[in-house]
TORVEXZA-919971 format. One record per atom (N, C-alpha, C): x, y, z. Coordinates in steps of 0.1 Angstrom, whole numbers, plus 5000, padded with zeros to 4 digits. Last residue first. Layout:
// TORVEXZA-919971
XYZ...
***
This chain:
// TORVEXZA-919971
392161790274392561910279394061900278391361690238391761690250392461760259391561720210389961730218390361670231393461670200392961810198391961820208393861410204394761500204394461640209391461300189391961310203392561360211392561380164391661430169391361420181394661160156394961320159393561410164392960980159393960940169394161080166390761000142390360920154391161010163390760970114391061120122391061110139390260740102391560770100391960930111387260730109388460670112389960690113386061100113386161000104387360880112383961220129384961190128385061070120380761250135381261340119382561240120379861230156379561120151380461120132380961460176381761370173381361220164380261710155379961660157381161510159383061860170382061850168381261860154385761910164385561800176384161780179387261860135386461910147385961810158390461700127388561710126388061840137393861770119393261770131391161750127395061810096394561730094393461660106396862020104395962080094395361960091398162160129397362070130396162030119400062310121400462240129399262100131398262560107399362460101399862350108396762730117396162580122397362500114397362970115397862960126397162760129395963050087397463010092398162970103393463060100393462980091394862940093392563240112393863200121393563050114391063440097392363470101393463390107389063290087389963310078391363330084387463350108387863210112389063200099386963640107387763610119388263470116385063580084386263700082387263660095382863370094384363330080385263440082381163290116381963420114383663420103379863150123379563160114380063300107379862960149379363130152379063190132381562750137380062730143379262890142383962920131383162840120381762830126384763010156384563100146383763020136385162740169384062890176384162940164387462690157386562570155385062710159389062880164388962870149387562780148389262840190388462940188388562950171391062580185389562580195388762720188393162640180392562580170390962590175393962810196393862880180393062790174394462630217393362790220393062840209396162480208394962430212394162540211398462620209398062570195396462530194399962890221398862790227398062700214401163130225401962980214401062850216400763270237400263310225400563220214399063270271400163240259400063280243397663500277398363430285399363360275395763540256396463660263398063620270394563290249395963370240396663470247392663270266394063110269395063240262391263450261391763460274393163420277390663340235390963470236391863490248388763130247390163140239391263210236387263250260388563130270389263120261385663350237386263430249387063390257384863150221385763170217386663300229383262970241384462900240385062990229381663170247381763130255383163090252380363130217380663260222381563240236379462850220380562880212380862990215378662580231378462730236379462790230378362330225377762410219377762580224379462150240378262200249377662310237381862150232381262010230379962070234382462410236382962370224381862250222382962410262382162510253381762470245385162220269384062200271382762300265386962380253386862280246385362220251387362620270386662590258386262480254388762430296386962530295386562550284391262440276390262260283389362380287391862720279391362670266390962520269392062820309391062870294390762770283393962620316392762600321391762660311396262690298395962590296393962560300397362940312396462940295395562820295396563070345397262910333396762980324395963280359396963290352397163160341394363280379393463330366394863360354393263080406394363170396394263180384391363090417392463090428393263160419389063080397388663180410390063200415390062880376390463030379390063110390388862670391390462670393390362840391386062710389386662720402388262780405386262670361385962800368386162820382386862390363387862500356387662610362384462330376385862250383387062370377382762380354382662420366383762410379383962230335383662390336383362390350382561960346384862030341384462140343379861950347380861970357381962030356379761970315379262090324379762060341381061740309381361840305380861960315382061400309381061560323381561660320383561250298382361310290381761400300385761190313384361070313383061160309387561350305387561220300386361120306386661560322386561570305386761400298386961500347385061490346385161500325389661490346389561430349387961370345389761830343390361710332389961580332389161890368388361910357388861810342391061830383390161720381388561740378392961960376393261820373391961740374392062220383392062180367392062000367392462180411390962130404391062190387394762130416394162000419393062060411395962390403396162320397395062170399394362590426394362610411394662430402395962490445394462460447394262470430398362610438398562450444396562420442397862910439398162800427397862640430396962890465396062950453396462880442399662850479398762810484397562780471401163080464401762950460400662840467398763340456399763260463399763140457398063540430397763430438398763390445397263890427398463810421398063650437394264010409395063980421396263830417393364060386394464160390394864090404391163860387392163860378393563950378389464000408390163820409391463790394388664180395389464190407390164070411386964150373388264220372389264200384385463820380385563930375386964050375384863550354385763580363386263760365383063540334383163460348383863460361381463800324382563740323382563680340378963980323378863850320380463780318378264200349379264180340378563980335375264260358376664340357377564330350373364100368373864060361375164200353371864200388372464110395373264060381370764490385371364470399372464340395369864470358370864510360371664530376367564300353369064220352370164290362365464450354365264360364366564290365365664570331365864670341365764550353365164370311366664400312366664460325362264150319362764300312363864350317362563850322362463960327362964060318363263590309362163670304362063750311365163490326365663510313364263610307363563400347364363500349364863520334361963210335361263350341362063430347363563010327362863110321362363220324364162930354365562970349364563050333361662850363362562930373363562970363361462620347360662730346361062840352363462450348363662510342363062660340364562420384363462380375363762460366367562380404366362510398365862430389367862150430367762150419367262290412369562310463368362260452368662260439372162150477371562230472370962230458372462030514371861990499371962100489374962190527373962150531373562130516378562040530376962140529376362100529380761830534379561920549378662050544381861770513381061720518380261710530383062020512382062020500380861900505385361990521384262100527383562060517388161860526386661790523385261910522389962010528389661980515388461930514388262290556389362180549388962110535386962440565386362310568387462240562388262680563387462660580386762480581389162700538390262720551389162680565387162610528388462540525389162550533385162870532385362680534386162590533386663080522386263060539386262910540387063040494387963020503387863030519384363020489384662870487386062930497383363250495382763170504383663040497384563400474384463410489384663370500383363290451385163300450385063330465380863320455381463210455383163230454380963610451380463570463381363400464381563670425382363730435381863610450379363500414380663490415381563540423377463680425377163570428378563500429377963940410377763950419377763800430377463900385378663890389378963880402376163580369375863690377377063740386376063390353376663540346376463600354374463230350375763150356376863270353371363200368371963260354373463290356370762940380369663010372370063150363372962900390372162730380371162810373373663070407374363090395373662930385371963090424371763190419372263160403372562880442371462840435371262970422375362970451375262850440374262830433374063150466375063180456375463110445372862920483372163070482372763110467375362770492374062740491373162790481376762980506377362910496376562870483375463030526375763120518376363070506375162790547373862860537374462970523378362840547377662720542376162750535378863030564379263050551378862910540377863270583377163140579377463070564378363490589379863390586378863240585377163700586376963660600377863540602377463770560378063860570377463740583376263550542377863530545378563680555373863610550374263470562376263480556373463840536373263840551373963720555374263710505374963800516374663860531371963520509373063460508374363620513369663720507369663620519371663560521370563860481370363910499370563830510370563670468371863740463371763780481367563570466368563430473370263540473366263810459366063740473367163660478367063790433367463880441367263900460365863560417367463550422367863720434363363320433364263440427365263510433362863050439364263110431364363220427359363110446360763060448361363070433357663330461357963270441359263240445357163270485356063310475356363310461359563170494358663100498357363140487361163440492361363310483360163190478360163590512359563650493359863530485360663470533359663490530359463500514363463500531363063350528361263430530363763760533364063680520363663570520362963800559362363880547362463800532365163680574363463650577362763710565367563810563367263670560365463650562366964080578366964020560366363910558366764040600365564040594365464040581369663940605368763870607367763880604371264170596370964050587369963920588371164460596370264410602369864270595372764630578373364570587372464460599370864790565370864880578371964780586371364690539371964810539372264880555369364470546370964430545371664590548366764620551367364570566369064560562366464710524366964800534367764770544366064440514367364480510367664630519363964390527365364270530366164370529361764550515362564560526363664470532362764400485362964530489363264550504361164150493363064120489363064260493358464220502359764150512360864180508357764330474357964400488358864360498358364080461358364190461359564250467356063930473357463870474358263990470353864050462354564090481355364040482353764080441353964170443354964220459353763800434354463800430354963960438351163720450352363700454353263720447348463830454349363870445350863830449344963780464346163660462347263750455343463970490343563960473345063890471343164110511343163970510342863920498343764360521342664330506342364170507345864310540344664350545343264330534348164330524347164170530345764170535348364550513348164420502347564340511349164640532347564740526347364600516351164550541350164570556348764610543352764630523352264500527351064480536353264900527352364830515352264740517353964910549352764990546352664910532356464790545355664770549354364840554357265000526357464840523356264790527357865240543356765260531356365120529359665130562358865170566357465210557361865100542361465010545360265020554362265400540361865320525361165180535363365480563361865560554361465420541365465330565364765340573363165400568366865430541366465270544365365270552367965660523366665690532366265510538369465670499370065590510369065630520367965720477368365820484369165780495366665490471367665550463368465660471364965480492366165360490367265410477362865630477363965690494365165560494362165530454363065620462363465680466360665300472361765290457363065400457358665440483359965310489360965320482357565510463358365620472359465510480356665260451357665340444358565470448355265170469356665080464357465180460353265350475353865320480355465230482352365270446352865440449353165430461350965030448351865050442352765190442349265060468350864930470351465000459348165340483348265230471349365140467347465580496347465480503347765350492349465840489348565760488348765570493351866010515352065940499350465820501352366330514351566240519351666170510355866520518354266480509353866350515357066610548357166560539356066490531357966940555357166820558357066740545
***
């Protein structure tokens, strides 16, 4: 027989807790709600705790395949602290099993404005963008539905969570994860690959840096083979200040080529910002080709005479 678990939200979460470890869904989601049923009943305000509770029992209902009372559970817990990201990861994988691939999209997209390292989220959007392409066609982007702006304070209070709250949804911090890069693309995959490098190149010459990246990171979702795409995504790194970022596309671009002058010079430029002299020493030799080339940051630094080779350098 099984121990009597006290009547207390919180010792009730935490048998919830695990029996959900135990793959027990049915018992765990059954504790959930006993704790909610004991939280409303106090009629004491704690919405952080019953948003909680909801996402938890969501996440049984997803495990039991029961995606409609997910979704009902996760927009609940949303509703009490909106954007959090383990509610919007649930809801958005319930509506992409029921093929609602548009909310899902939605859901996945809002996850990644609030931390753009989630691996789980990526996988999802590499997913759901090829269901929409093939079910809505080129235009599919202009049949979703709106998707919200995150507030900053939303995108702090997940960065301020204690690590143990990361580790469901932040797994890997590389954009692209292992499986999308061992898969070999079709000639379909490339052809998409290429239109949206082009018109990430395209957002680089009218200064939209954080869009390109996003147009680049798409391109690799299809094919994770150009060099070229890694190192135009640095250079947007590069202008955005995100230097660890833009010396890892570099790294990436080199795998792929090794004759990539751009990717040496770019992650030389990352080494100096990062303030890393022993690594930026090394590919000191490797900038011969362009030893009059500026940085490309600060662009107020360029000098006249460096205008035209520096454009050079600072273009995808």
């Amino acid at each position: 027989m099984a121990p009597k678990v006290s009547d207390s939200v919180e010792q009730l979460r935490a048998a919830g807790n695990q029996n959900f470890r135990n793959g027990q869904y049915g018992e765990a989601s059954a504790l959930y709600e006993r704790a909610l049923r004991l939280l409303q009943a106090r009629g004491s305000a704690d919405p952080e705790e019953e948003s909680v509770l909801y996402s938890n029992r969501a996440a049984c209902y997803l495990k039991d395949g029961n995606c409609t009372d997910c979704i009902k559970d996760c927009t609940s817990a949303l509703a009490l602290v909106p954007f959090s990201i383990k509610p919007l990861l649930r809801r958005a994988s319930a509506y992409e099993a029921l093929e609602k691939y548009s909310l899902a999209y939605v859901d996945y997209k809002t996850v990644l404005q609030i931390d753009n390292s989630v691996a789980s989220a990526l996988e999802g959007i590499n997913r759901i963008t090829r269901a929409l392409m093939d079910s809505l066609g080129p235009e599919w982007r202009l049949k979703l539905p709106p998707i919200p702006v995150v507030p900053v304070s939303a995108q702090k209070r997940w960065s301020s969570l204690p690590s143990e709250n990361h580790k469901e949804t932040a797994k890997s911090k590389s954009k692209e994860t292992t499986a999308t890069k061992n898969r070999v693309p079709s000639a379909g995959d490339v052809e998409r690959a290429r239109v949206l490098k082009e018109e990430g190149n395209e957002l680089v010459k009218k200064g939209n840096h954080k869009k390109a990246i996003e147009k680049y990171s798409e391109s690799l979702l299809f094919s994770s083979l150009e060099s070229a795409t890694y190192s135009n995504r640095a250079l947007c790194h590069l202008v955005l200040k995100q230097y660890k970022e833009a010396e890892k596309d570099c790294t990436e671009a080199l795998k792929l080529d090794g004759k990539n002058v751009k990717a040496f010079y770019r992650r030389a430029q990352a080494y100096k910002a990062l303030k890393e002299p022993t690594e930026f020493s090394s590919c000191n030799c490797l900038l011969t080709p362009l030893p009059d080339v500026p940085s490309v940051l600060p662009r107020p630094l360029l000098s006249t005479e460096h205008k035209t080779e520096g454009l050079r350098a600072a273009t995808p």
